[in-house]
N, C-alpha and C positions, 0 to 999 in steps of 0.2 A: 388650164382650169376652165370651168365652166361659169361661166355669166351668171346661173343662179347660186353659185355656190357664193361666190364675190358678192353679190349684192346682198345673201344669206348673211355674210359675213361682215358686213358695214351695217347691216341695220343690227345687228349683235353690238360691235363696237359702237353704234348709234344711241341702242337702251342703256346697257353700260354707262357710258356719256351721262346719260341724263339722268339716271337714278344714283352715281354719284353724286351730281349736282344736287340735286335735291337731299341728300343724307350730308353733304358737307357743304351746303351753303348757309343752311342757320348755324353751323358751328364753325363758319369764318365770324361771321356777324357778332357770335358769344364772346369771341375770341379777342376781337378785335374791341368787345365792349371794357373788358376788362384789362388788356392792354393800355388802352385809355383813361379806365380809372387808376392805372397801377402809375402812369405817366402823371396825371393828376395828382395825386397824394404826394409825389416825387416834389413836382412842383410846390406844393402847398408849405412841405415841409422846408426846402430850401428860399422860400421866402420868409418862412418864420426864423431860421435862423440866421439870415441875412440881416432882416428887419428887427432881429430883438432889439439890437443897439438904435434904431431909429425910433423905434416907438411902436413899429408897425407890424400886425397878429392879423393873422387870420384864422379862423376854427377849420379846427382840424376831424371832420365826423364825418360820419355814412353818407346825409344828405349833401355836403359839399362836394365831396369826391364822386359819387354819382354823380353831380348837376355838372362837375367840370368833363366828367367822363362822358356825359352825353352830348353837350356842347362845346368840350375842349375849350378853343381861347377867349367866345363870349362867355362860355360859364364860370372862367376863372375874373373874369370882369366882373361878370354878375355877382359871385361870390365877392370880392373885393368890395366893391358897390355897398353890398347889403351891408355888409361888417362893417365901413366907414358912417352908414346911414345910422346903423342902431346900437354900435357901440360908441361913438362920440358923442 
């Protein structure tokens, strides 16, 4: 084979490469957000059923499961936090 065909031929598989990345890297990122919040809710909810008999609730709505899905385990603190802070 010839030298320019092969190098023809990796800067092909080269652009490829990177216009994948670019078309499937914000939809790792989307993916992986909602993963997150789906793990979040999971959590939220097997604490409230754990906790009913303690006493212990956490709300269960759009802005907590966002705030846990974007921060994961501080935001499940935070969430805890706030609900101890303003419902007691």
């Amino acid at each position: 084979m010839e030298w320019g065909v092969i190098f023809a031929t990796f800067l092909l598989l080269l652009m490829l490469f990177i216009i994948a990345q670019l078309i499937l890297g914000p939809l790792k990122v989307v993916t992986r957000f909602f993963l997150n919040c789906g793990l979040g809710l999971a959590a939220l909810v097997i604490v409230n059923l754990i906790g009913r008999n303690l006493g212990v609730h956490l709300p269960v709505n759009p802005l907590c499961v966002i705030s846990i899905g974007c921060l994961g385990i501080p935001g499940f603190i935070l969430v805890a936090f706030m609900s101890y802070l303003f419902m007691s």
